[in-house]
N, C-alpha and C positions, 0 to 999 in steps of 0.2 A: 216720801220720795225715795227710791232707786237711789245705795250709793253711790251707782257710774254717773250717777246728775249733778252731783254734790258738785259746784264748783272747787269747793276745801278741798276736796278729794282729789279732783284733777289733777289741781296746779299742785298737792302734796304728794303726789303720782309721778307725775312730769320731776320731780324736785329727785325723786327718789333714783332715775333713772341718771338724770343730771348727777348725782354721787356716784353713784357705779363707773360714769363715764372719768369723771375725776378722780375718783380713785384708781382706776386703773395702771394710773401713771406716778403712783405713790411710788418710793421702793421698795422693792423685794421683802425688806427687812420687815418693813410697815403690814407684811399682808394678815400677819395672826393679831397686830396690835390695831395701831390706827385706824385702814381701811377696814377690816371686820365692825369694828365696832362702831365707826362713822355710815357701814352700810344697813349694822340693823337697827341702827339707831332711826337714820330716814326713811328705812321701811316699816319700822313699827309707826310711824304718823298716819299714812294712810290704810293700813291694816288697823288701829285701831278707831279710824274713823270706819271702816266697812262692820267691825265688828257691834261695836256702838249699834250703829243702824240696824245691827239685825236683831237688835234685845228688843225685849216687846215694854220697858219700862224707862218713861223717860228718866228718871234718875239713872239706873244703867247706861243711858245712851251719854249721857251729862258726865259721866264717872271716866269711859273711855274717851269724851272728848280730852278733857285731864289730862288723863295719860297721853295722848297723844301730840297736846302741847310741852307737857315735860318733852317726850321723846321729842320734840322740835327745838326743843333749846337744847337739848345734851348735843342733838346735830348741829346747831349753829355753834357751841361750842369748838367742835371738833374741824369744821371749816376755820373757824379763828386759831386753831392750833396749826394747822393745816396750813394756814399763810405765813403763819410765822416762824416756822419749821419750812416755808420755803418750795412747802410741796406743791402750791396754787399759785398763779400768777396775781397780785394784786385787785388787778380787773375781774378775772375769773371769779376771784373769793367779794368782789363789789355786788358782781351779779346775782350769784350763791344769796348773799347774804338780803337783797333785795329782795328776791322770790322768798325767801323766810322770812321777812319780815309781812311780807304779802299774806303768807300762810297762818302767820300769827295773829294779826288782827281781824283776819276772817275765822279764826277759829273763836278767835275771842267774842265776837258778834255772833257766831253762831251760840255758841253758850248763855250769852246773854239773852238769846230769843228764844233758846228750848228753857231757862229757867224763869224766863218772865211766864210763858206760857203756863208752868208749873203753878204758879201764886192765880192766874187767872182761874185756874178748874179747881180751888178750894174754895 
């Protein structure tokens, strides 16, 4: 499957765009610290879901799932600094944190079904 199909992808897509827009509104101060690093933090999820899919081995594709779940919690990290530094509206960082949790247990299933597959073709 195409990784523009990938539902993970989508909504880790959508999620990515969502931080750009809220960070936007960070301070000044924030733009080489916080926002930099909270934006390629939620970019590298869906880049390394696209790159994953273009390895020709599923272990490879399973290795960048990984990383792409770490780089999903370093961003949920940063949205929970982020609220509590005041930069996000409580609600906002509800919603934030909803869609990442979203992203997390679809990735996590996803994992789950590329390495079951793995044990089925030994």
């Amino acid at each position: 499957m195409h990784w523009r199909e990938l539902e993970v992808w989508k909504l880790s897509h959508q999620m990515v765009l969502d931080v750009y827009k809220m960070t936007s509104s960070f301070p000044d101060h924030e733009k080489f610290r916080l926002t930099g690093q909270m934006c390629r933090a939620a970019s590298s999820v869906p880049a390394n879901i696209v790159e994953g899919n273009a390895r020709y081995s599923r272990k490879e594709y399973i290795q960048f799932l990984v990383t792409a779940r770490a780089s999903l919690e370093e961003t949920r990290y940063h949205g929970l600094l982020a609220r509590d530094l005041q930069y996000i509206a409580p609600s906002d960082y509800d919603q934030f944190e909803a869609k990442a949790e979203r992203i997390s247990r679809m990735l996590n299933s996803f994992l789950s079904s590329l390495r079951a597959k793995g044990k089925s073709d030994t």
